[in-house]
C-alpha positions as CSV (number, residue, x, y, z in Angstrom):
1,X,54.1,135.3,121.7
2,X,54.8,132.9,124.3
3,X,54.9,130.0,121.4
4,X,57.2,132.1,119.2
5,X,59.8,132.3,122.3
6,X,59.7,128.7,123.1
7,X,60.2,128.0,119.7
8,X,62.7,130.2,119.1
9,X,64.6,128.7,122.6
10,X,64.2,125.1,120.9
11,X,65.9,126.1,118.0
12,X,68.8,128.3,119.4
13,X,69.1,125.4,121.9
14,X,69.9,123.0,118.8
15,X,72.3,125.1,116.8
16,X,74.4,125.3,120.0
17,X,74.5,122.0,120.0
18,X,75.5,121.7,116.2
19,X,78.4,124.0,116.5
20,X,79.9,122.1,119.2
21,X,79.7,119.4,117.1
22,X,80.8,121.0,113.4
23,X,83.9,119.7,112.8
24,X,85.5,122.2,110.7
25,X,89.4,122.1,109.5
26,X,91.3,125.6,110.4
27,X,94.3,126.6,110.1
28,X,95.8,128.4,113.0
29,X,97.9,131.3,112.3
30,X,99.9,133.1,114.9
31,X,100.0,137.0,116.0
32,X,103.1,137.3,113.1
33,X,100.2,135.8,109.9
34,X,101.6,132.4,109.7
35,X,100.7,129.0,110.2
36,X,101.4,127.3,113.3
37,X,98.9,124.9,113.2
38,X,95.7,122.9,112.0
39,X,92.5,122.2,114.1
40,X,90.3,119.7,113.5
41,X,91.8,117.9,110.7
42,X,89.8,114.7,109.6
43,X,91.3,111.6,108.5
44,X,90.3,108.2,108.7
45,X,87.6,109.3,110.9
46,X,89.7,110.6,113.8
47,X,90.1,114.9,113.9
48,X,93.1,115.4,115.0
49,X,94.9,118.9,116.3
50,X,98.0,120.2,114.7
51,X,101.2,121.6,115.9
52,X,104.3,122.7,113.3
53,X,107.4,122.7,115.4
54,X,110.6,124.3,114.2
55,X,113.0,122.0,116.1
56,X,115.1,118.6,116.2
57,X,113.2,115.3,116.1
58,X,114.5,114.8,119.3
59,X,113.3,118.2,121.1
60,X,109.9,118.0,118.7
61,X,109.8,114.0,120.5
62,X,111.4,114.2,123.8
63,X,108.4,113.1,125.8
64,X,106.6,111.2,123.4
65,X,106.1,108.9,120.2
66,X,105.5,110.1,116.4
67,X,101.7,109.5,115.5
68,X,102.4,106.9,112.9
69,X,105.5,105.3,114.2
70,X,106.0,102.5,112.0
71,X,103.5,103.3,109.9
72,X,105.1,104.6,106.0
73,X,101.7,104.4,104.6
74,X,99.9,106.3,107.0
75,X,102.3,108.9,107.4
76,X,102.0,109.6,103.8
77,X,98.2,109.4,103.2
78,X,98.2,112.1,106.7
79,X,100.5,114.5,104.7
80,X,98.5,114.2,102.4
81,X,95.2,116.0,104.5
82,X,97.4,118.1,105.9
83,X,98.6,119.7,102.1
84,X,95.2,119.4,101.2
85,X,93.8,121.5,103.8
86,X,96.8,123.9,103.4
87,X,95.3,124.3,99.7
88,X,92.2,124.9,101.2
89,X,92.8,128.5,102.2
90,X,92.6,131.6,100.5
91,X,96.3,132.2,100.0
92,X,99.7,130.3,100.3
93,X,99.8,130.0,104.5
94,X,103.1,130.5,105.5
95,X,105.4,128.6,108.4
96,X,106.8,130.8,111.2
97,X,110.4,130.6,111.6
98,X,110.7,128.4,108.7
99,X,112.7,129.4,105.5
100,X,111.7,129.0,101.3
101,X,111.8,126.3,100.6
102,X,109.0,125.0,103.5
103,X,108.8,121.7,104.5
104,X,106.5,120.1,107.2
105,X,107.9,116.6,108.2
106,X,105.7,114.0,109.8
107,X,107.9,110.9,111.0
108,X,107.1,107.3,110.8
109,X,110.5,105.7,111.8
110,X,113.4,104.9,113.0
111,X,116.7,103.1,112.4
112,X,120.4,103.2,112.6
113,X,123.2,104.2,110.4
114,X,126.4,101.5,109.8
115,X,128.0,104.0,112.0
116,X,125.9,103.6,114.9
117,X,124.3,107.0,114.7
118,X,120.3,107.3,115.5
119,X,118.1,108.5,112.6
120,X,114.9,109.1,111.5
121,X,112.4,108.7,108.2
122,X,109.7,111.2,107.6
123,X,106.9,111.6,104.7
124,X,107.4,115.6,103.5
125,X,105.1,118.1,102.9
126,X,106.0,121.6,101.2
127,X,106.0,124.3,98.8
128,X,109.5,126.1,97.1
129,X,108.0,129.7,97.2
130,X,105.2,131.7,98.7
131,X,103.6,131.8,95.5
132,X,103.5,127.8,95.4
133,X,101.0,125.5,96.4
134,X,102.1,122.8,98.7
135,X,103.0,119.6,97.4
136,X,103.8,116.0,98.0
137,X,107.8,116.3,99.1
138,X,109.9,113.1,98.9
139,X,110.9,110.9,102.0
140,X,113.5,111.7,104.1
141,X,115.8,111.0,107.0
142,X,118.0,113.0,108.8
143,X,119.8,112.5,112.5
144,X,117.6,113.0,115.7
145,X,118.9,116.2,117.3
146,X,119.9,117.4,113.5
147,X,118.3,121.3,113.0
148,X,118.5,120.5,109.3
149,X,118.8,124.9,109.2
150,X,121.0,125.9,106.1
151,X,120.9,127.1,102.6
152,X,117.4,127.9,102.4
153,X,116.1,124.6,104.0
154,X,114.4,124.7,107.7
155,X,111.5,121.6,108.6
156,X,109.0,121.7,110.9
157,X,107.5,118.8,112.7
158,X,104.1,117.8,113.0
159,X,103.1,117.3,115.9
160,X,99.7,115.7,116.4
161,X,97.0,115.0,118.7
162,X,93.3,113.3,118.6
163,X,90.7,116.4,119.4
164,X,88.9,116.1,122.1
165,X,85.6,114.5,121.6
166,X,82.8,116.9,122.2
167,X,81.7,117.7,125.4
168,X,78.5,116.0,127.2
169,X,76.9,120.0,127.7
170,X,76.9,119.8,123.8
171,X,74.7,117.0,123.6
172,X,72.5,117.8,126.1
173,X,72.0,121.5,124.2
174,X,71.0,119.3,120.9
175,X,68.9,117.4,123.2
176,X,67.2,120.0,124.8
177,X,66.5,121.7,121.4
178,X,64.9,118.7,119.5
179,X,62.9,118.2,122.9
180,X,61.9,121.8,123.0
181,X,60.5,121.7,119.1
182,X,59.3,118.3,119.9
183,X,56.6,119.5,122.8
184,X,56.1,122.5,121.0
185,X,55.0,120.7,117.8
186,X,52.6,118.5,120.2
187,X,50.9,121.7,122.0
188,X,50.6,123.3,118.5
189,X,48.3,120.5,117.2
């Protein structure tokens, strides 16, 4: 009996420690049943955490820098993972406070028009209906405190941040476990 517990305290021990480290996209809906974010996206080996924000570029980046600033490329392949897992769910997920049809934005520069107005350049995400899958949008740039609300059309920003790492007390649970099974193996032979 007393082998059956530890055992059994081994093993619970290590699946702890697996779920803290599964990383598994999901997308975040609010209280209303729409999307307002992604957790734990992958891509290029980094999980980041998602935000959609329904504002100007410059509310959505008042107090800091686009993730791929500078970077077309990037900011393309990242729209990408972010349609992808979108796919992923069971239905079409929906943007809060966005209207048909919706587009998520994720910005990569910025520049100046010959009239000396700020702007910005953003790889596009979106679907034309809830019935439609999301889909690669084209580029586009618009002016920095722009809402871009009329006729149909309202963007939302992404705004993203590298996940936290996972915790020390998850390693330690994965730890314990395989040390747990790895005593109890030895005593049982």
């Amino acid at each position: 009996m007393k082998k059956t517990f530890l055992a059994g305290l081994a093993v619970g021990l290590m699946m702890l420690g697996l779920t803290g480290l599964a990383n598994a996209t999901t997308v975040i809906y609010g209280s209303t049943g729409y999307a307002t974010g992604i957790l734990d996206l992958s891509f290029e080996g980094t999980s980041y955490n998602l935000d959609f924000l329904a504002a100007p570029y410059s509310t959505a980046y008042a107090s800091k820098t686009p993730l791929f600033f500078g970077n077309e490329t990037a900011a393309e392949a990242f729209s990408d993972a972010i349609m992808n897992a979108l796919n992923a769910e069971s239905g079409i997920p929906q943007l809060e406070g966005a209207k048909e049809p919706e587009v998520l934005w994720v910005p990569f520069a910025l520049g100046t028009y010959t009239s000396g107005a700020e702007y910005f350049m953003a790889s596009q995400v979106g679907h034309n209906s809830s019935t439609d899958h999301w889909q690669r949008f084209f580029r586009f740039g618009g002016g920095l405190g722009d809402t871009y609300v009329y006729d149909g059309f309202a963007p939302m920003f992404v705004d993203a941040t590298v996940a936290p790492v996972p915790e020390p007390a998850t390693m330690l649970l994965l730890g314990g476990g395989l040390a747990g099974l790895a005593i109890w193996r030895r005593k049982r032979t």
